[in-house]
Backbone as CSV, one residue per row, in Angstrom:
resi,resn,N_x,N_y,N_z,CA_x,CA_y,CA_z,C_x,C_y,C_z
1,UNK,0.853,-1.176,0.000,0.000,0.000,0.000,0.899,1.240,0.000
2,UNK,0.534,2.241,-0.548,0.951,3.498,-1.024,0.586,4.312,-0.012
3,UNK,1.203,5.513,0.011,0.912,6.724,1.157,-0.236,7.333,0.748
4,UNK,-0.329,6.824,-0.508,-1.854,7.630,-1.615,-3.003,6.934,-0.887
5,UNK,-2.535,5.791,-1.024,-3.539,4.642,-0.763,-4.450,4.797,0.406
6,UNK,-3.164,4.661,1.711,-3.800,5.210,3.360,-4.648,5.955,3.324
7,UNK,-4.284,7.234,2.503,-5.251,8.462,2.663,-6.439,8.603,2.439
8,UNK,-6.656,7.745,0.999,-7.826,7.419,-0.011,-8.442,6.740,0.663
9,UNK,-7.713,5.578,1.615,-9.029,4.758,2.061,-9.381,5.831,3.663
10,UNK,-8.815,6.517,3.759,-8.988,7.491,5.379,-10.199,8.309,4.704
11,UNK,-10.163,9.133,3.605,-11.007,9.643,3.124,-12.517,8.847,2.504
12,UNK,-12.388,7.895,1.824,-13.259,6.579,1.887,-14.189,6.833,3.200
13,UNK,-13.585,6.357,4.096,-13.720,6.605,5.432,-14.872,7.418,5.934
14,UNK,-14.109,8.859,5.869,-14.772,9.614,5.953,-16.540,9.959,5.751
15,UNK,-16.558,9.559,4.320,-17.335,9.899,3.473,-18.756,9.275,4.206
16,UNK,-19.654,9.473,4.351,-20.953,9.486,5.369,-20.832,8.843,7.117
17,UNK,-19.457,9.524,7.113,-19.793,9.172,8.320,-19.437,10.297,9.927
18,UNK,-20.549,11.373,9.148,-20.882,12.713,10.060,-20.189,13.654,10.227
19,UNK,-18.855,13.522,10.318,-17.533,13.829,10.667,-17.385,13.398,12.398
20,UNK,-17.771,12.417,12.786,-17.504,11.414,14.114,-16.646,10.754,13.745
21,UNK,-15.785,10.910,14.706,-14.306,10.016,14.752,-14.275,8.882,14.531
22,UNK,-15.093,8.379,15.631,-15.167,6.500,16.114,-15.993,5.903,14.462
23,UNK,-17.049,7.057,13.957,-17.624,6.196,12.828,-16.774,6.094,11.794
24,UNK,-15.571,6.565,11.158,-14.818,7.075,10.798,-13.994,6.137,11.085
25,UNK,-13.203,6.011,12.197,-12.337,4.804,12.428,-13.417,2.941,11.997
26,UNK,-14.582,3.103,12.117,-15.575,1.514,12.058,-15.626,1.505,10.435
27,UNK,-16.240,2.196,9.845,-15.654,2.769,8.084,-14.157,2.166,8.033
28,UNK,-13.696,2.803,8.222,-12.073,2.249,8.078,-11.315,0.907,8.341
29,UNK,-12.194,0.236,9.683,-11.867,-1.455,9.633,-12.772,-2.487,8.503
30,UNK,-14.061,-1.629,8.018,-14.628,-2.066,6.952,-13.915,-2.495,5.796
31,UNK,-13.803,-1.164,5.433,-12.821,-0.647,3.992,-11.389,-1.700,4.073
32,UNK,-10.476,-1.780,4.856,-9.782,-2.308,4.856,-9.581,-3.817,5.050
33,UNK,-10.896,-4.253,5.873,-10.731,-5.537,5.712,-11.378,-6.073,4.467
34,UNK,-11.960,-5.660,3.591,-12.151,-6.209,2.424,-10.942,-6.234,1.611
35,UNK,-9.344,-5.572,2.184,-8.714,-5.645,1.454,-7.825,-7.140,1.403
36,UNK,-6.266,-7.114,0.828,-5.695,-8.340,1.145,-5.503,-8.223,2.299
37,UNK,-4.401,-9.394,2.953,-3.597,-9.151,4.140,-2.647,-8.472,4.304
38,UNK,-1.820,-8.099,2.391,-0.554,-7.538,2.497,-1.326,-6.160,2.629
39,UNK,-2.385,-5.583,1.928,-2.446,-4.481,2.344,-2.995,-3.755,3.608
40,UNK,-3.406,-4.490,4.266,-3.442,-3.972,5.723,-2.058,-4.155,6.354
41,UNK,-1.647,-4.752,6.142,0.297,-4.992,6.591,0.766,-3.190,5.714
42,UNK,0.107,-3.695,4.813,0.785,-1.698,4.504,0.293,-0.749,4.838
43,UNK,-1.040,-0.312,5.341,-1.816,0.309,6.325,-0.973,0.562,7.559
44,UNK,-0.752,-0.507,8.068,-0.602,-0.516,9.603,1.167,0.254,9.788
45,UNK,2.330,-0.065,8.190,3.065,1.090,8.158,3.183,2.344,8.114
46,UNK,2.010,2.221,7.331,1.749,3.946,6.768,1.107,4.621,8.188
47,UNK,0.650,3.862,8.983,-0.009,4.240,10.308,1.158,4.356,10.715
48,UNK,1.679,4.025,10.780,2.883,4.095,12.275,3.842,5.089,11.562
49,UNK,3.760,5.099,10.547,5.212,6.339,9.770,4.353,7.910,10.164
50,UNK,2.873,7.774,10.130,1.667,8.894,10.105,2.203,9.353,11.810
51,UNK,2.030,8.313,12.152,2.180,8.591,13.768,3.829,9.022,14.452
52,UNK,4.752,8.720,13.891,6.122,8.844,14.276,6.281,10.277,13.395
53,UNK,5.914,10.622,12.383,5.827,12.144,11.916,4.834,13.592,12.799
54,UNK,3.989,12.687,13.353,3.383,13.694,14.144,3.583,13.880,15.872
55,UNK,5.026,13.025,15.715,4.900,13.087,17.032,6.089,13.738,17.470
56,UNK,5.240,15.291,17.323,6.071,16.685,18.283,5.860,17.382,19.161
57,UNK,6.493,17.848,19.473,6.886,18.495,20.815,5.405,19.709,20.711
58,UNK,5.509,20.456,19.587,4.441,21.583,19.476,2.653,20.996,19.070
59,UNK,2.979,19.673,18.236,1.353,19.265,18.413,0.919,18.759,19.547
60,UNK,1.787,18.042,20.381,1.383,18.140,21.432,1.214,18.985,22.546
61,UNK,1.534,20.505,22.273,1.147,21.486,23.147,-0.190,22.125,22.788
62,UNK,-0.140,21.299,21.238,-1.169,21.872,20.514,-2.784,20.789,21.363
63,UNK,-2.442,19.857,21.214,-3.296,18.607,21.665,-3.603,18.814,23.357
64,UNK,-2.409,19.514,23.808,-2.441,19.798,24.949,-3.768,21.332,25.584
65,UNK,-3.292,21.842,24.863,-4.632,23.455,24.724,-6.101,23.040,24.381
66,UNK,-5.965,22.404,23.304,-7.001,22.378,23.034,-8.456,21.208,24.108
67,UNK,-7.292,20.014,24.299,-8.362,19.234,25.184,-7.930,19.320,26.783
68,UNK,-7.503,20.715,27.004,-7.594,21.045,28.561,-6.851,19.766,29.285
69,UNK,-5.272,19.600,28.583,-4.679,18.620,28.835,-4.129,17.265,27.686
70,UNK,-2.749,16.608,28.099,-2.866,15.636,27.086,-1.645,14.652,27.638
71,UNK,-2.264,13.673,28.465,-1.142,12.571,28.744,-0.745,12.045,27.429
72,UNK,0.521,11.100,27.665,0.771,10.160,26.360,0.049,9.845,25.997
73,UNK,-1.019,9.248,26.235,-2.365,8.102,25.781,-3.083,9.288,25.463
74,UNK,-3.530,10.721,25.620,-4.191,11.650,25.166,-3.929,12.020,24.105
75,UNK,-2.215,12.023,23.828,-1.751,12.777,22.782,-1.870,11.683,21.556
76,UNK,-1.404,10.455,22.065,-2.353,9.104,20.707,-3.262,9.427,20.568
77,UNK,-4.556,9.520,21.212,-5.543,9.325,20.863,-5.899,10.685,19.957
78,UNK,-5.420,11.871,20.236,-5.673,13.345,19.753,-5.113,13.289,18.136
79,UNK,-3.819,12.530,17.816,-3.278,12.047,16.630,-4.003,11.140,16.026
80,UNK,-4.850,10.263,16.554,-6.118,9.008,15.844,-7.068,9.886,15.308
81,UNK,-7.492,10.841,16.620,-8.302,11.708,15.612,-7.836,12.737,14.560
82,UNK,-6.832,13.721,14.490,-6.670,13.793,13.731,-5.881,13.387,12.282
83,UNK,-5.877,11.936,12.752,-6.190,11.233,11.067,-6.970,11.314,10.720
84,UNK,-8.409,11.056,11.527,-9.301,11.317,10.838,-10.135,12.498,9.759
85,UNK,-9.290,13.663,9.857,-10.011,14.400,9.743,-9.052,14.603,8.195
86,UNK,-8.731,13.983,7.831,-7.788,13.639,6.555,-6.196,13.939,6.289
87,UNK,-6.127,13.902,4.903,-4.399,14.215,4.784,-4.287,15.630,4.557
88,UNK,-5.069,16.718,4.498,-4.585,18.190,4.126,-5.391,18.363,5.623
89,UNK,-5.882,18.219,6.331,-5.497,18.807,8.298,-4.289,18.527,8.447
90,UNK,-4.361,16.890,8.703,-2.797,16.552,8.992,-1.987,17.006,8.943
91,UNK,-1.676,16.961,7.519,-0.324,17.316,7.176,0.050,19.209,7.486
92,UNK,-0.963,19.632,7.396,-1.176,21.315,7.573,-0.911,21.111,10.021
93,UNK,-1.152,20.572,10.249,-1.167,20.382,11.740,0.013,19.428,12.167
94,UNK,0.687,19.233,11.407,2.020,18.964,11.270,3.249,19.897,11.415
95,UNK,2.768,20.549,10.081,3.837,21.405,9.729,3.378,22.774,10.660
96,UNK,2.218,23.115,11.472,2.157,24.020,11.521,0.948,24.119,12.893
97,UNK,0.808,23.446,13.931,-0.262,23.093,14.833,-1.187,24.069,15.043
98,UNK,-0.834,25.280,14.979,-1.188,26.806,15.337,-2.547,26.511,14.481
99,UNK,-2.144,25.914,13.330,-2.890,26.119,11.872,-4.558,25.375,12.384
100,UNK,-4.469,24.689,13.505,-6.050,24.066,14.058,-6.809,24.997,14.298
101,UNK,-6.438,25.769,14.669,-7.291,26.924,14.936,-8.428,27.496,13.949
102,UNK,-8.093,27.008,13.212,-8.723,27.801,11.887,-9.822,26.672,11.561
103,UNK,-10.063,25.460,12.197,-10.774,24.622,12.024,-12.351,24.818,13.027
104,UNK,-13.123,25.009,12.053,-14.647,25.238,12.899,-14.889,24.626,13.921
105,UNK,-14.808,23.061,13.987,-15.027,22.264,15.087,-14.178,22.448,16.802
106,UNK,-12.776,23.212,16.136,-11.553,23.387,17.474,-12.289,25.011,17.724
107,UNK,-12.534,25.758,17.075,-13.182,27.059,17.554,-14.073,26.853,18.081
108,UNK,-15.228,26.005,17.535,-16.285,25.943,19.029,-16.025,25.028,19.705
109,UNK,-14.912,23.797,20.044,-14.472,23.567,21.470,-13.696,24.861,22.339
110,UNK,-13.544,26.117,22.020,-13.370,26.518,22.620,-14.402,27.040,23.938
111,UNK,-15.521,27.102,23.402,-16.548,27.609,24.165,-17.216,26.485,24.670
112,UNK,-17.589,24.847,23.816,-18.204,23.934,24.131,-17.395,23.074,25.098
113,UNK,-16.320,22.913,25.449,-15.151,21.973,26.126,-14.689,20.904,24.999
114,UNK,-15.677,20.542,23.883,-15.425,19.703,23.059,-13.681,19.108,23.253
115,UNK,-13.651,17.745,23.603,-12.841,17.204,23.336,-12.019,16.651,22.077
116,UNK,-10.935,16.093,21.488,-11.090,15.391,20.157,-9.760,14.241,20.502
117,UNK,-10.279,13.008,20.281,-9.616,12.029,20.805,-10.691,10.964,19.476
118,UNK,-9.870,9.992,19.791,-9.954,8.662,18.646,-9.150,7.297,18.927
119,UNK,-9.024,6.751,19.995,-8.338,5.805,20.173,-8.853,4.470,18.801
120,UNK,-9.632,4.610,18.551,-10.084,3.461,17.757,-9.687,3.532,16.379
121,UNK,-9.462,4.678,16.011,-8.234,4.714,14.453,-6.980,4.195,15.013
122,UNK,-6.618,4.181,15.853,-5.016,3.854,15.976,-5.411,2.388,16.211
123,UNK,-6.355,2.059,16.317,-6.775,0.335,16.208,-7.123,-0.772,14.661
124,UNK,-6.939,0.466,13.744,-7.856,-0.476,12.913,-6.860,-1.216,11.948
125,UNK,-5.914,-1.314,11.972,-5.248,-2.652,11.116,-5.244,-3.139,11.768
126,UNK,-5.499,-3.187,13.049,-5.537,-4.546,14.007,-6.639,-5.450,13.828
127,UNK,-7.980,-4.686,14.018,-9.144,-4.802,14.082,-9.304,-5.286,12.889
128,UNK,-9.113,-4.945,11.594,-9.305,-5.097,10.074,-8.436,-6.697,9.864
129,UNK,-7.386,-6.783,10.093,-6.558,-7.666,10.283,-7.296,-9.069,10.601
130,UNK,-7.490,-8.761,12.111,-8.673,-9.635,12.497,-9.775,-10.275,12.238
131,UNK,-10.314,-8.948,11.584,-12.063,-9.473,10.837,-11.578,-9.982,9.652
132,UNK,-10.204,-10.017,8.517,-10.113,-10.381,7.439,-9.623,-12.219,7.390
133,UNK,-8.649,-11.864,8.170,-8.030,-13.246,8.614,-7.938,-14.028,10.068
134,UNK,-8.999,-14.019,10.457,-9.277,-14.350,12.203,-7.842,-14.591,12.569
135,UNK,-6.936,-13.928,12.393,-5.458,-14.113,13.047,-5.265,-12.686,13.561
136,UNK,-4.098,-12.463,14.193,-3.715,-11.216,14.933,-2.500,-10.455,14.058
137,UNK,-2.399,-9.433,13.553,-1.907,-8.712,12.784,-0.213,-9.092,13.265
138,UNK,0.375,-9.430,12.123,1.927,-9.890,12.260,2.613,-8.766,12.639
139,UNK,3.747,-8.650,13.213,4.523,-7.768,13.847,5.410,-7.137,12.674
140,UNK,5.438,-5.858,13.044,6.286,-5.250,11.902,7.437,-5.382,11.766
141,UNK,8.568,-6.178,10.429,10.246,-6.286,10.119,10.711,-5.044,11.174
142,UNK,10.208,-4.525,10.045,10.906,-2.728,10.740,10.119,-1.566,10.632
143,UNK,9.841,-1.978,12.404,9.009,-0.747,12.905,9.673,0.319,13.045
144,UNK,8.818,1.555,13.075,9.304,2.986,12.570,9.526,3.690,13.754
145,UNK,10.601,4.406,14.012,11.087,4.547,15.434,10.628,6.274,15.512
146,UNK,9.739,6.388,16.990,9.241,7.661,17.117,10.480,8.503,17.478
147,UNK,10.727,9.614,17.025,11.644,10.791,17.198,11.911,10.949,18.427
148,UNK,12.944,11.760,19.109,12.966,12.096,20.667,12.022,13.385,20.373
149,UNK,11.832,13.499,21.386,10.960,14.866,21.940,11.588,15.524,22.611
150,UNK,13.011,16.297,22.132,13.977,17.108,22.253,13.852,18.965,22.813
151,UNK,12.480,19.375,22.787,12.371,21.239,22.731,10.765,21.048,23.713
152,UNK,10.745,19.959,24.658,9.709,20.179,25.791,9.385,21.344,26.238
153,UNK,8.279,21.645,26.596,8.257,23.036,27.324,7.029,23.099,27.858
154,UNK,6.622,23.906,29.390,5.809,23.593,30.378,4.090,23.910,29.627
155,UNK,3.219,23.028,28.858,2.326,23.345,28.496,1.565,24.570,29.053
156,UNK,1.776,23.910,30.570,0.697,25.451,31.770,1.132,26.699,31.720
157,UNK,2.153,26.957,30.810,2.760,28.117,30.405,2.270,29.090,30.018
158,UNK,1.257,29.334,30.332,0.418,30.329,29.428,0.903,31.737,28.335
159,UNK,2.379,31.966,29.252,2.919,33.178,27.950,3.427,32.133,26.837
160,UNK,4.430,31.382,26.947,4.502,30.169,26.228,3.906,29.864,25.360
161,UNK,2.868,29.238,25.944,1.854,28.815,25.232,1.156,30.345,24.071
162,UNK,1.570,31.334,24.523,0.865,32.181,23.352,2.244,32.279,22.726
163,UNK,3.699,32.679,23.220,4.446,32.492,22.148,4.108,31.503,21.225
164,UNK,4.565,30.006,21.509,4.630,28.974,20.611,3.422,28.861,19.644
165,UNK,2.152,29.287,20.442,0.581,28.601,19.471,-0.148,29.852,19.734
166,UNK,0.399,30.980,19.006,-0.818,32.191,19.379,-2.283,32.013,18.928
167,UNK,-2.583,31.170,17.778,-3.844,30.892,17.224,-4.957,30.421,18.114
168,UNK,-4.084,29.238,18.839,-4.874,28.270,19.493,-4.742,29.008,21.055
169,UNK,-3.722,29.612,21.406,-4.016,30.451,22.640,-5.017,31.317,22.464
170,UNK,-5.160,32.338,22.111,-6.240,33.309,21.980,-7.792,32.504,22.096
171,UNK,-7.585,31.281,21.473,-9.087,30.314,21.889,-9.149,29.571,23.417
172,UNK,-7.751,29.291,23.889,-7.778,28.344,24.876,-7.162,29.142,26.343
173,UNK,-6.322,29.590,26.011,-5.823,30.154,27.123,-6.839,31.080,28.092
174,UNK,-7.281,31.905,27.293,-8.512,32.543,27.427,-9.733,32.484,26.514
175,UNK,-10.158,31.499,26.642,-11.460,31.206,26.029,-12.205,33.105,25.412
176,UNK,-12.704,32.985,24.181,-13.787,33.712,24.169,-15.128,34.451,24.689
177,UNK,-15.452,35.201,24.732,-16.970,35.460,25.708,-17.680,35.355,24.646
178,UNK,-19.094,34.067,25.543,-19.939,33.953,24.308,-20.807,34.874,24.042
C-alpha cells in the first residue's frame, strides 16, 4: 500500500460518516478488511510512519490546549483523531499546529469543552486484520522509530503557550466570551 492509498481509504472513510471520529475509524476497519492481508500490513506502516511524523513536541502542546490537557495516551488518541479528519489537516497540523485553529469544530471547542480524541483509528489494522483473517496482525520487520521529543516546554505556560501557538491560545488560554 501506497501513502496515496492510506489516505484514499482514510477519506473513503470519511465519506458518510458525520464527521464522528469512532464512525470514521468503524468505516475504516470495513474498507480495509475487504482488502488483502498484504495491504493492511501496509496500512498498519503507513499508520505508524503517520504517527512517528506527528509526534512533536508543538502538536502536542497543541493537543495539549485544546483538550484542557494531554497525557501520552491523550496525545495518541488526539493524533487518531486527527487522522481522521484527513491528509490536508494533517499534514497542515504537522507542519504548523497553530494552523487548528482555523478549524470550525476546534473554535467551538473553545466555548463547548469539546474534546477530540480517537483511540479506535489507531486500532484499525488490528481490528481489520482480524475481521479479514481471524489471526492477529503480524509484527512489523521494521518498525518505525518515534523521534525524541527534544524542545519540551511547560504546556501550563500560558505566555509560552501564546508564544509557541498564538492561534490556538487566543481560543484556549482565554477562552472567548460567548
Amino acid at each position: 500500500m501506497r501513502t496515496d492509498d492510506f489516505w484514499q481509504l482514510i477519506d473513503q472513510a470519511r465519506t458518510g460518516a458525520g464527521g464522528e471520529a469512532d464512525a470514521v475509524a468503524a468505516r475504516a476497519v470495513a474498507l480495509l478488511a475487504g482488502r488483502t492481508p498484504e495491504d493492511i500490513v501496509g496500512y498498519a506502516h503507513h499508520q505508524q510512519r503517520v504517527l512517528a511524523a506527528s509526534y512533536r513536541v508543538d502538536l502536542w502542546g497543541a493537543a495539549y490546549l485544546i483538550n484542557g490537557g494531554a497525557s501520552d495516551d491523550g496525545f495518541e488518541y488526539f493524533r487518531g483523531w486527527l487522522m481522521t479528519q484527513g491528509r490536508a489537516v494533517f499534514a497542515a497540523a504537522v507542519a504548523d499546529p497553530d494552523s487548528l485553529a482555523g478549524l470550525p469544530r476546534v473554535r467551538s471547542a473553545a466555548l463547548s469543552g469539546e474534546e477530540f480524541e480517537c483511540e479506535d483509528m489507531l486500532a484499525v489494522p488490528w481490528d481489520a486484520y482480524r475481521r479479514a483473517t481471524a489471526a492477529e496482525l503480524p509484527a512489523q520487520r521494521d518498525p518505525v522509530r518515534m523521534p525524541d521529543l527534544n524542545d519540551f516546554w511547560d504546556f501550563d505556560d500560558e505566555a509560552e503557550a501564546r508564544r509557541r501557538l498564538p492561534k490556538l491560545a487566543a481560543l484556549f488560554v482565554e477562552p472567548p466570551e460567548e
